[in-house]
N, C-alpha and C positions, 0 to 999 in steps of 0.2 A: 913305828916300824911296820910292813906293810908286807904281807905274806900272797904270794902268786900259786894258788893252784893251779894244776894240769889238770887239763880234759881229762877223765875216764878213758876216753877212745883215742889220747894221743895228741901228740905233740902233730898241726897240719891238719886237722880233721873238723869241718866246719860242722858246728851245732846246727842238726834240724835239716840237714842236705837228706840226710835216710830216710827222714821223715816225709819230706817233701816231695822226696820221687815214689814214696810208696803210694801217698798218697792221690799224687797224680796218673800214676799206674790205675790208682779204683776206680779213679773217677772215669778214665779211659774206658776202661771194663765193664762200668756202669752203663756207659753210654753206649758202646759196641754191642752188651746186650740186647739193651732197648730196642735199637734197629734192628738187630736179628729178629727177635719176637715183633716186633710191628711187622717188619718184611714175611714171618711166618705167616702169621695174622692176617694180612690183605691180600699177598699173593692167590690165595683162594679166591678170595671175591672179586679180584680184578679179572681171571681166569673162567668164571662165572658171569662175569659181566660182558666181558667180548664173545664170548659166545653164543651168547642169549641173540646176537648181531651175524651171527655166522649162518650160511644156506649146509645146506647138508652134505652136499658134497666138500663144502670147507672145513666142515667140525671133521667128517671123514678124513680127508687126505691131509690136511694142515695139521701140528703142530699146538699144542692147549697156549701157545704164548703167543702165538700166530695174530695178527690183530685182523678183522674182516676184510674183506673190501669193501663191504658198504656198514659205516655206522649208524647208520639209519632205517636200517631194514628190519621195521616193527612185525613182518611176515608172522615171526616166530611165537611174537606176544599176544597178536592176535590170536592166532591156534590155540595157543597155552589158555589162554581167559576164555575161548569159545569151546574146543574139543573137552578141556578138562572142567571145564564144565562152573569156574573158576568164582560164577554170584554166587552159587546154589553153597559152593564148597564156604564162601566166607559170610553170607549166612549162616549154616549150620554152626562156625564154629564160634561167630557171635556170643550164640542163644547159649553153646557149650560154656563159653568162657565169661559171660556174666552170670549166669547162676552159681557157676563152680567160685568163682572169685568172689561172690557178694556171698554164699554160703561159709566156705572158709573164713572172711572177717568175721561173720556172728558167732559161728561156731568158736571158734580160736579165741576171739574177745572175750566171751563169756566164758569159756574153759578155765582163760589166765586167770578172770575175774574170780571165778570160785576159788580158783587153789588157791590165790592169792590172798583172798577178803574172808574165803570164812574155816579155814587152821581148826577150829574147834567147832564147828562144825557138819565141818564135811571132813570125815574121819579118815573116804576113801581116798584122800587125793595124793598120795603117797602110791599108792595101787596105781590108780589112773595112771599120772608119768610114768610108771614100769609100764603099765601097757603099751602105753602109746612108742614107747621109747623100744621094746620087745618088736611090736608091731610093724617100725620102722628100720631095722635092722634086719628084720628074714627078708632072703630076696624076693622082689613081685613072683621070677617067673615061677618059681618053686612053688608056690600057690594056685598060679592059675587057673589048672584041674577045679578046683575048688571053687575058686572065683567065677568061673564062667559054667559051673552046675549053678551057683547060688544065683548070680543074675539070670540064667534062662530060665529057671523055677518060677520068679518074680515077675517075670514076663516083659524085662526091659531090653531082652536081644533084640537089637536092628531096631533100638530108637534113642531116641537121644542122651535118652533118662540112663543108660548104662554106661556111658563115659563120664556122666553127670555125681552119679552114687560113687564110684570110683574115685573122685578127684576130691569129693567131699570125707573122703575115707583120713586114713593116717597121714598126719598132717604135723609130726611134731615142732618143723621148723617153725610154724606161723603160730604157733602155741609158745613159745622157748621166745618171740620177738616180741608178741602182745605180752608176756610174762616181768619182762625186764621195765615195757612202759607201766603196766601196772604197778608196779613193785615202786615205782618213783613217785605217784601221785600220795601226797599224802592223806592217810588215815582222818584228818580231821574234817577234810572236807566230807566225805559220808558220815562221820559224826554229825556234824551239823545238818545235813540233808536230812539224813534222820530224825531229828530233831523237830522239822519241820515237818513230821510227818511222811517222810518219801519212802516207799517201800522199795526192797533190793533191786526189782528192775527197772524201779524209777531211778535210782542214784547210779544203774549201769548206764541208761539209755541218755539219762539228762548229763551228769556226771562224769562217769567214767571213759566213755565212748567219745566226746567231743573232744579229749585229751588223748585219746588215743590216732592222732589225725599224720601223724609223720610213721606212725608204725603200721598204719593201715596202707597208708602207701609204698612202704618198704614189701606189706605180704601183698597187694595187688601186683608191684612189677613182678616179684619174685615169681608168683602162681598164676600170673598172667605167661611170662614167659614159658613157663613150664608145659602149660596149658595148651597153649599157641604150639609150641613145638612138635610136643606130643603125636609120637606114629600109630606106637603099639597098641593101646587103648583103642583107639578111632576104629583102626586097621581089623581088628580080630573082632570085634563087639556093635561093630554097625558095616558091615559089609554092602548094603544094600548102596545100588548108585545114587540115590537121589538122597541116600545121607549123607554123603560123604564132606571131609574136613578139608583146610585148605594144605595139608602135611599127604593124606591118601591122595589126592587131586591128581598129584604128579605120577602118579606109579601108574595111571593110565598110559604113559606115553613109554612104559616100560613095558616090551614085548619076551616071548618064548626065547627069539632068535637073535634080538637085538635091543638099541634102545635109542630115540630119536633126543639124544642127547642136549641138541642145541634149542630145542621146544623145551625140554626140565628147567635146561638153566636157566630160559627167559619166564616160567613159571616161577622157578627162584627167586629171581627178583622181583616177582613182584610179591612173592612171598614175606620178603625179606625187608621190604620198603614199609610198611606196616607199623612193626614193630622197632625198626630203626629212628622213626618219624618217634614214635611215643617212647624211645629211651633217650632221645637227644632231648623232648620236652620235659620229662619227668626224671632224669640221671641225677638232681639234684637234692631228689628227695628220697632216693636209695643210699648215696652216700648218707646224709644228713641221719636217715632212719638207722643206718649200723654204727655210726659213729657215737650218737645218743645213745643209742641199745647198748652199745662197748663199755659208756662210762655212767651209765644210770645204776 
């Protein structure tokens, strides 16, 4: 004998139809977001880009969606790379953003390295992360009375070396990223290094550091980028023209009364091209470095 249950929902009511349209609802939703934020996303840069193409009198009376008349009128690029002065400005920021990046790896590596490797005997490293962590948390601008008596003291106003001190300063992210890969290498390999005789900054340099190769490159995009973008630092601490960065460059073409808008934006781009070039090459090794980092 053979027993017929009823649906819960009824007698006529198909299993997994509710399911199905909700479902398809998210997925809608999902995707409608996406291109909203993509469309957020570009419309900027696209808006930046045509006008970097525009004469002055078109960025004036035209329209920010307005396209040129002429797409080929480098006029404005020229200006932008000769007026603002655009070698000097990406040199300077070179010289800024490899010392500061190649500082922050040793620094940061080593840091992780202690607090990680030696528990017993480094007593203070419990302190340390408070500080760094306190240190990271007050606002820069609320300091900078402070900061910029302490670098003019030292005698690094209007040279390179003051944007330089600064970027090498409170750093907890690249500390918190070398921390995770350290924390994954296992203990036995500096056992055995030691063993052989290798002393602690033999097993960091030979040892610890060549493993640490996906997390160095997670903090150079990070404090590359950061570096690169950087106004305020540049801006207030090295004023002088012939120091200037490739982020100050543009504020030339910014006047009292006005501002020659379609010159910034073609400075822009090429601002912009740089660093777009080096995240399309390296995007693989920023994922790769937080997703390690997530589950080490």
């Amino acid at each position: 004998m053979t027993t017929r249950t009823s649906s819960p929902a009824g007698p006529g009511t198909r299993p997994g139809r509710g399911t199905g349209l909700l479902g398809g609802a998210l997925t809608a939703g999902k995707y409608v977001t996406l291109v909203v934020m993509s469309v957020a996303t570009l419309l900027p840069l696209v808006v930046v880009f045509m006008t970097s193409f525009k004469t002055e009198r078109e960025s004036a009376n035209g329209g920010p969606l307005d396209p040129p008349d002429n797409l080929f009128n480098l006029s404005n690029y020229q200006l932008a790379f000769t007026q603002g002065h655009m070698l000097t400005a990406f040199a300077n920021t070179t010289v800024i953003l490899v010392v500061s990046i190649a500082g922050t790896v040793v620094i940061g590596s080593m840091t992780a390295y202690a607090i990680d490797r030696f528990r017993f005997r480094f007593r203070l490293r419990r302190l340390v992360i408070a500080g760094f962590l306190v240190a990271a948390l007050v606002p820069g601008v609320t300091t900078q009375v402070a900061t910029f008596q302490i670098v003019n003291y030292l005698g690094m106003f209007n040279t390179r070396w003051a944007p330089i001190a600064l970027y090498l300063g409170t750093d907890i992210i690249s500390i918190i990223i070398f921390l995770q890969f350290v924390r994954a290498i296992p203990v036995s390999l500096d056992e055995a290094a030691r063993l052989d005789g290798a002393s602690s900054l033999r097993i960091y340099r030979s040892v610890i550091l060549p493993l640490l190769k996906p997390a160095i490159a997670t903090v150079v995009i990070i404090k590359g980028v950061a570096v690169y973008n950087d106004f305020y630092v540049p801006f207030l601490y090295m004023p002088a023209q012939d120091l200037g960065v490739i982020s100050t460059s543009l504020f030339r073409f910014k006047g009292p009364y006005g501002a020659h808008w379609e010159i910034i934006c073609a400075g822009a781009v090429l601002v912009i091209l740089p660093t777009l070039l080096v995240f399309l090459f390296l995007q693989r090794f920023i994922y790769n470095g937080f997703a390690r980092g997530a589950t080490k």
